[in-house]
C-alpha positions as CSV (number, residue, x, y, z in Angstrom):
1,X,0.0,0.0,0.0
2,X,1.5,3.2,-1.1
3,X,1.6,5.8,1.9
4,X,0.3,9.7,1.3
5,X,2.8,12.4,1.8
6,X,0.5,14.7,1.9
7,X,-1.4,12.6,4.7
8,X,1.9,11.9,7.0
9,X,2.6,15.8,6.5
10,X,-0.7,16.3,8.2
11,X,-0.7,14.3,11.1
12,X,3.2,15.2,12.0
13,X,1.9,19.3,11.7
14,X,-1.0,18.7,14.2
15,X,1.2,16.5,16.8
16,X,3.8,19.3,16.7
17,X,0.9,21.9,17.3
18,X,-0.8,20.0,20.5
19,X,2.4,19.6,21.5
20,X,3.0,23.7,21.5
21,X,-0.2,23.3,23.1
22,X,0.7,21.5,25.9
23,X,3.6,22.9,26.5
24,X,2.3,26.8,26.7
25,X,-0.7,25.0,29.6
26,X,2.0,24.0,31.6
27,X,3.7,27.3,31.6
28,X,0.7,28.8,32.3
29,X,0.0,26.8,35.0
30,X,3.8,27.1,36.2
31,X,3.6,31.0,36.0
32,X,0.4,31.4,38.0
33,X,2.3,29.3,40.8
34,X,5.4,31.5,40.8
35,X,5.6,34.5,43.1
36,X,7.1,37.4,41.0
37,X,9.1,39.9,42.8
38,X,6.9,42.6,43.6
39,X,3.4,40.9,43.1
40,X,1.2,39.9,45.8
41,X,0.7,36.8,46.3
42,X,-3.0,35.1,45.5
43,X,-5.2,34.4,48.2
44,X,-8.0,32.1,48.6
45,X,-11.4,33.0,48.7
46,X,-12.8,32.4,51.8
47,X,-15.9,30.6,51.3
48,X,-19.7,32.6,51.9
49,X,-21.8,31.4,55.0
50,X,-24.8,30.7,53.2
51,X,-27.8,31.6,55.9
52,X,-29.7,28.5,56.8
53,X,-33.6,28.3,55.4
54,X,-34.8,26.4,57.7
55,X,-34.3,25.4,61.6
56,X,-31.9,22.5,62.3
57,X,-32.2,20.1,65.4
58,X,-29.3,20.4,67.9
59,X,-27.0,17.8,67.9
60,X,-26.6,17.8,72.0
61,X,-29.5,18.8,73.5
62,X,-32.0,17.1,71.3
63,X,-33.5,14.2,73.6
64,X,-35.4,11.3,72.8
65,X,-37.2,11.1,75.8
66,X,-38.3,14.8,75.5
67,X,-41.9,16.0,75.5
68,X,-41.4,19.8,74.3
69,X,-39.2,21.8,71.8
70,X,-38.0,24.9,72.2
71,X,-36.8,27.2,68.9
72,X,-34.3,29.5,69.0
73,X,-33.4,31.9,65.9
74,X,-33.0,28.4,63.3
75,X,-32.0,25.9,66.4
76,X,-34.5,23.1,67.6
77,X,-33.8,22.0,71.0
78,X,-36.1,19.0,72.3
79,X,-36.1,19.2,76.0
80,X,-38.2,17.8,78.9
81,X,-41.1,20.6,79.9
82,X,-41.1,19.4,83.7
83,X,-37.2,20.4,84.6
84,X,-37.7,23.9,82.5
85,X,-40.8,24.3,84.5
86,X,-38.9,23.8,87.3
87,X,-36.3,26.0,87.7
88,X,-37.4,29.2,85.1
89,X,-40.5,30.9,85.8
90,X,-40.2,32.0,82.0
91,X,-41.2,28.4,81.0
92,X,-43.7,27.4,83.9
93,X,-46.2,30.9,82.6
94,X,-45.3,30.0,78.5
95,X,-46.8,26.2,78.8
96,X,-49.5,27.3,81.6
97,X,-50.4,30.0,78.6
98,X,-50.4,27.2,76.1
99,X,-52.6,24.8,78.1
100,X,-55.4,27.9,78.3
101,X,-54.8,29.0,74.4
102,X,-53.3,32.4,75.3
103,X,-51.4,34.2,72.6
104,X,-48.6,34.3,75.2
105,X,-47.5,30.9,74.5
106,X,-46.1,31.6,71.5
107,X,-46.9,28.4,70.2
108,X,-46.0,27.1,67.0
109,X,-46.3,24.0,65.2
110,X,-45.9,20.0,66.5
111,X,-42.1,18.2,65.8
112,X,-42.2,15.0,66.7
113,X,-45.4,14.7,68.4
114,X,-44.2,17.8,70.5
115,X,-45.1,21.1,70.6
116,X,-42.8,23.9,69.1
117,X,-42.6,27.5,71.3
118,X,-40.3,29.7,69.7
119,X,-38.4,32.2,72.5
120,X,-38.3,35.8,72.0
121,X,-35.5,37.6,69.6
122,X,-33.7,38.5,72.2
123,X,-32.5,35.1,73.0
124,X,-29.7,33.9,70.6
125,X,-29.5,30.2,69.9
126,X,-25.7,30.3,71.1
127,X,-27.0,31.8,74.4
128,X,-29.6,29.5,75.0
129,X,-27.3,26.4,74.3
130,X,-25.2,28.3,76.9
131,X,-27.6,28.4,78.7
132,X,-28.7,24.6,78.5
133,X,-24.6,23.7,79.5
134,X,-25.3,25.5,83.0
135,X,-28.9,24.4,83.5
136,X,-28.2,20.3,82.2
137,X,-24.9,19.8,83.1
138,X,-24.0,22.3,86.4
139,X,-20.6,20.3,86.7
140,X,-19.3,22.0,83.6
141,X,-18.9,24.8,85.6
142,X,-18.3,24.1,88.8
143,X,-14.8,22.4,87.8
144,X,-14.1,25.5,86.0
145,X,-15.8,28.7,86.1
146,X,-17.7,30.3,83.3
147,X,-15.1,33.1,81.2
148,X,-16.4,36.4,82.1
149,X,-17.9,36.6,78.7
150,X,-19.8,33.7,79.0
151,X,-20.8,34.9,82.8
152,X,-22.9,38.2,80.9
153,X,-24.4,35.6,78.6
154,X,-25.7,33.5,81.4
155,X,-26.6,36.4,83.8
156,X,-28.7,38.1,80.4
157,X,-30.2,34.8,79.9
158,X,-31.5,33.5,82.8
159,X,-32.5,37.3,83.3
160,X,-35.1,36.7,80.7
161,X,-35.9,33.3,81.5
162,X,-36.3,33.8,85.1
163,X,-33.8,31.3,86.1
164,X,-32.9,32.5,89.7
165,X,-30.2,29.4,89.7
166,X,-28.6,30.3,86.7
167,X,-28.6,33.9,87.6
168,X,-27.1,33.5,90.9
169,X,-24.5,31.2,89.3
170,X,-23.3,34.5,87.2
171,X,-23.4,36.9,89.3
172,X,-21.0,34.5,91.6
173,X,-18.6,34.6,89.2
174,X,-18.9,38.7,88.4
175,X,-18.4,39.6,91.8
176,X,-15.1,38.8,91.8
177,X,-14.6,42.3,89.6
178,X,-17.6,43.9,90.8
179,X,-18.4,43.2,94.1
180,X,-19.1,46.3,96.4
181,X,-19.9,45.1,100.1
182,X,-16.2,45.6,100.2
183,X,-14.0,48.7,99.5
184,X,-11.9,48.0,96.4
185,X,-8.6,47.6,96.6
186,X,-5.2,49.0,95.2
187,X,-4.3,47.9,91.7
188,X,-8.0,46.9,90.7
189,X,-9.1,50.1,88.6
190,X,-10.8,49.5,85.6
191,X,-11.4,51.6,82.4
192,X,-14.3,53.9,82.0
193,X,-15.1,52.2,78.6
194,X,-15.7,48.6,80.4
195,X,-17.2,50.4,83.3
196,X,-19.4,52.5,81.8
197,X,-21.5,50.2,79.8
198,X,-22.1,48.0,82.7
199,X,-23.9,50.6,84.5
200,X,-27.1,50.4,82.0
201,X,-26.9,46.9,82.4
202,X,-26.3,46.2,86.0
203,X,-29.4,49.0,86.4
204,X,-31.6,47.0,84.2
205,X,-31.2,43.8,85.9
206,X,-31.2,45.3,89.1
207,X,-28.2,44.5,90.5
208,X,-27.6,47.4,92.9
209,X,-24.5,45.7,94.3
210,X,-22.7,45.5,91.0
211,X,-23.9,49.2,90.5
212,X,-21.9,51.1,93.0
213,X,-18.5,49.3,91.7
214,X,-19.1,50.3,88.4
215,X,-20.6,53.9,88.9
216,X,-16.9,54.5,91.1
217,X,-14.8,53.0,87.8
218,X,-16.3,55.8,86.3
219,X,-17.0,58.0,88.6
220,X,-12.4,57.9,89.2
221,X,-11.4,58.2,85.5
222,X,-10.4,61.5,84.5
223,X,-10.1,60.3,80.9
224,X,-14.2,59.5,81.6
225,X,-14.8,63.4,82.4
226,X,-12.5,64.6,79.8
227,X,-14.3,62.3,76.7
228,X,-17.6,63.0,78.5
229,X,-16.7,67.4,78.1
230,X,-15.6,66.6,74.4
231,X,-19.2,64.5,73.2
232,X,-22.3,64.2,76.1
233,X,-23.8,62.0,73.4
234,X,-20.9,59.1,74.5
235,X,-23.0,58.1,77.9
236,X,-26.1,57.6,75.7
237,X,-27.4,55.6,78.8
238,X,-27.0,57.9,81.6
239,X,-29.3,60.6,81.9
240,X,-28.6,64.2,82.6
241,X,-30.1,63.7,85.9
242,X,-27.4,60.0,86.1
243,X,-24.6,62.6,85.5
244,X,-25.5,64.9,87.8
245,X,-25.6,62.5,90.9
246,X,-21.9,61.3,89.5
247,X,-20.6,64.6,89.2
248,X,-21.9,65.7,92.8
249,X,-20.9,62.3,94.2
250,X,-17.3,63.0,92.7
251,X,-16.9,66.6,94.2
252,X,-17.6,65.1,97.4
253,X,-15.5,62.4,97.9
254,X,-12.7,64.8,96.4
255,X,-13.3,67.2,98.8
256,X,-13.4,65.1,101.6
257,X,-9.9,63.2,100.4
258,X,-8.3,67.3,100.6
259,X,-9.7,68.0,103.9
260,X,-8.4,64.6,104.9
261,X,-4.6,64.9,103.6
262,X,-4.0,68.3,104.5
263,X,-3.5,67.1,108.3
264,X,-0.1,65.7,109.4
265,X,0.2,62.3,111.4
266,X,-0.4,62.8,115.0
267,X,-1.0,66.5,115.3
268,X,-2.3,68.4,118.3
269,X,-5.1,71.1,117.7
270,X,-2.5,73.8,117.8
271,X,-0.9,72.1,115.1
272,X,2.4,70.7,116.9
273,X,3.1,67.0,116.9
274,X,2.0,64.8,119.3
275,X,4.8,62.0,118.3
276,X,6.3,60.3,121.4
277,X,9.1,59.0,119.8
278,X,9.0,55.5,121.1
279,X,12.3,54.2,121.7
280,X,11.5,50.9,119.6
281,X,11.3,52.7,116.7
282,X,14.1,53.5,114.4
283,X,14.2,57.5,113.6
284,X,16.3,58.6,110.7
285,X,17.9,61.6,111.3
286,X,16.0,65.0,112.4
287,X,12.4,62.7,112.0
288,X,10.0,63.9,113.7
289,X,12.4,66.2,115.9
290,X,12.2,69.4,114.7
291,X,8.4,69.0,114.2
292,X,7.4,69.7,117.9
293,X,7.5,73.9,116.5
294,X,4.7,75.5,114.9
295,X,6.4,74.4,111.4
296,X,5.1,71.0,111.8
297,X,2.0,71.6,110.0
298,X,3.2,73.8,107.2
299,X,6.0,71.7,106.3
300,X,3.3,68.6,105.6
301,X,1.1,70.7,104.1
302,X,4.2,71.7,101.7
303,X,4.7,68.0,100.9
304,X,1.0,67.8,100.1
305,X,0.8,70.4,97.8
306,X,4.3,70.6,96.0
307,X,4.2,67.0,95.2
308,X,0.3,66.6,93.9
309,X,-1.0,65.3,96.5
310,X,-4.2,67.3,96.7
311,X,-4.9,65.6,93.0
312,X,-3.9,62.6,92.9
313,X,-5.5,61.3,95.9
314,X,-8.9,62.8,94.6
315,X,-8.7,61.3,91.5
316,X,-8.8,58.0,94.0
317,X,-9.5,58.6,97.1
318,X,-10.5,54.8,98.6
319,X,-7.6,53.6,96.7
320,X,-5.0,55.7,96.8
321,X,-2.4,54.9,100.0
322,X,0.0,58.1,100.0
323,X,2.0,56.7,102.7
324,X,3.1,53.8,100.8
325,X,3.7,55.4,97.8
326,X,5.6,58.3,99.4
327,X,7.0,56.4,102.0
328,X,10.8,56.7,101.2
329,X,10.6,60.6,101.1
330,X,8.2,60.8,104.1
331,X,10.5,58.8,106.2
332,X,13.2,61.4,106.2
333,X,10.9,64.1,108.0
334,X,8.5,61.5,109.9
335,X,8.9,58.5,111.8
336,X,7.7,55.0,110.6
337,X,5.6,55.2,114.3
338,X,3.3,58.6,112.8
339,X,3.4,57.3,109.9
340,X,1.9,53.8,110.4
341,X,-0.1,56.4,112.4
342,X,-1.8,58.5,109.7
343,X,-2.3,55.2,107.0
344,X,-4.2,53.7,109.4
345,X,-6.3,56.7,109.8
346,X,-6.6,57.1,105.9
347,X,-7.5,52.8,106.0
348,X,-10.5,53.8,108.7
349,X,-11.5,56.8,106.6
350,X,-11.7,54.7,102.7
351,X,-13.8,52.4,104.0
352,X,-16.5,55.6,105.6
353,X,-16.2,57.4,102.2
354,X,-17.1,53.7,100.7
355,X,-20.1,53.7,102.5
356,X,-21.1,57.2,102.1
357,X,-20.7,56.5,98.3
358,X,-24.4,54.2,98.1
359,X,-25.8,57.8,99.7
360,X,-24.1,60.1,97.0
361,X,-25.0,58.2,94.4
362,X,-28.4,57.5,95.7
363,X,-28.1,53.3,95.6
């Protein structure tokens, strides 16, 4: 059989083209891969959340042995109606309104031979599951306490589903930062903007002794005043009337800190020191000696004044222990004895203004 030139010619051009095909993929492919100098590197695109169309069951807290489901936002918990009676009075008025047909029951439709009620907006699905963890399994946190965001979770929660057990178990584990049956102590200040916000929300769950801690965080910020004098509009939740009590209860507490530190350590009404100079005590020299004379008042209040004193107490008053900050510089006029002498004065007097505090600011 005689071959065709022509034919041979053909099928050697179009291997030789696919093979320039080929060829130019891979470079293509091989460029896109290389990082030029210069060029930014590509990036992946994250993939899009598509929203969900319809409710899901949860994978935990979906019993078998339930008799009721409860839907939050698209989150289908099947749950037992007797224990949620029990211990939220949100629950035990929501099926007492379904038995009687209220429109309070906010009942929905039947899922698997139980009845659907659907909890208000203001309930997240993630914050009822929270929720659930603390109600259905209370060992999970009493091994290890809830993180302080998941303690305003809980204590927002079981606000609105009247769970008094739940709450409680919260507000334990805030009162270790705001706690106010005692007098805060050195080192524990907290910014205005974490304070601040917790004021609306201590008020509106009415948790007056959360309140007073929160109002001083505030109340001893100077950077609170000085945003507050640059936009009112950034305490949206305190009313003119709110800031007035603040600002009066400040101006108190400062003015009784400056009538309090302008009076040297064991001073006599005619202003001459009382110090015995007790033989167990070390003096250094000239402490305390030369302060018998009528220039034992002025020279304190010269330390007061020339060193700031008069303001940086104020700013502070139940926390701020000038003794031990100054003490190095005081001890070269005064001995340790009048010393000890006036901090424990200024200890007596923090925990008074403390207490006067729930007056000012009308608790």
């Amino acid at each position: 059989m005689s071959s065709d030139p022509n034919s041979s010619y053909k099928s050697c051009t179009i291997t030789m083209a696919a093979a320039v095909v080929v060829q130019a993929n891979l470079k293509t492919r091989d460029s896109a891969n290389l990082k030029e100098p210069g060029t930014k590197p590509r990036t992946r695109k994250l993939p899009v959340e598509i929203p969900k169309l319809f409710p899901e069951r949860d994978a935990e807290f979906w019993y078998t042995d339930g008799n009721v489901v409860i839907q939050a936002e698209m989150l289908f918990f099947k749950l037992h109606r007797s224990r949620l009676s029990k211990h939220c009075t949100y629950f035990k008025k929501l099926f007492a309104a379904s038995e009687t047909g209220s429109t309070l029951s906010n009942k929905g439709d039947m899922l698997n031979e139980c009845p659907v009620h659907r909890l208000p907006a203001t309930v997240s699905a993630k914050a009822f599951k929270l929720f659930l963890t603390a109600l259905e399994t209370p060992l999970a946190f009493v091994k290890e306490q809830p993180s302080e965001a998941d303690a305003y979770t809980l204590l927002k929660t079981s606000y609105a589903l009247l769970c008094s057990a739940i709450f409680n178990l919260a507000k334990y584990r805030l009162a270790q930062i705001w706690d106010s049956t005692a007098v805060p102590s050195e080192g524990t200040g907290l910014s205005y903007k974490y304070a601040v916000p917790k004021i609306a929300l201590f008020r509106d769950l009415g948790i007056p002794e959360f309140l007073k801690r929160a109002y001083y965080e505030a109340l001893t910020d100077r950077e609170f005043w000085r945003a507050l004098s640059k936009d009112r509009g950034y305490v949206p939740t305190l009313s003119d009337m709110g800031l007035h009590v603040l600002y009066e209860a400040r101006y108190a507490l400062q003015r009784r800190w400056r009538d309090f530190v302008v009076v040297p350590p064991r001073t006599c009404k005619d202003g001459i020191s009382t110090c015995a100079r007790p033989s167990k005590v070390v003096h250094y020299p000239a402490a305390c000696t030369r302060h018998t004379s009528s220039v034992h008042r002025p020279y304190w209040l010269g330390f007061v004044v020339q060193n700031g004193q008069l303001e940086a107490g104020a700013g502070d008053p139940v926390r701020y222990n000038m003794v031990k900050t100054w003490r190095p510089v005081l001890e070269l006029e005064w001995c340790g004895s009048c010393l000890d002498e006036w901090e424990k004065a200024w200890l007596e007097k923090r925990k008074e203004w403390w207490l006067l505090l729930d007056k000012l600011l009308k608790l």
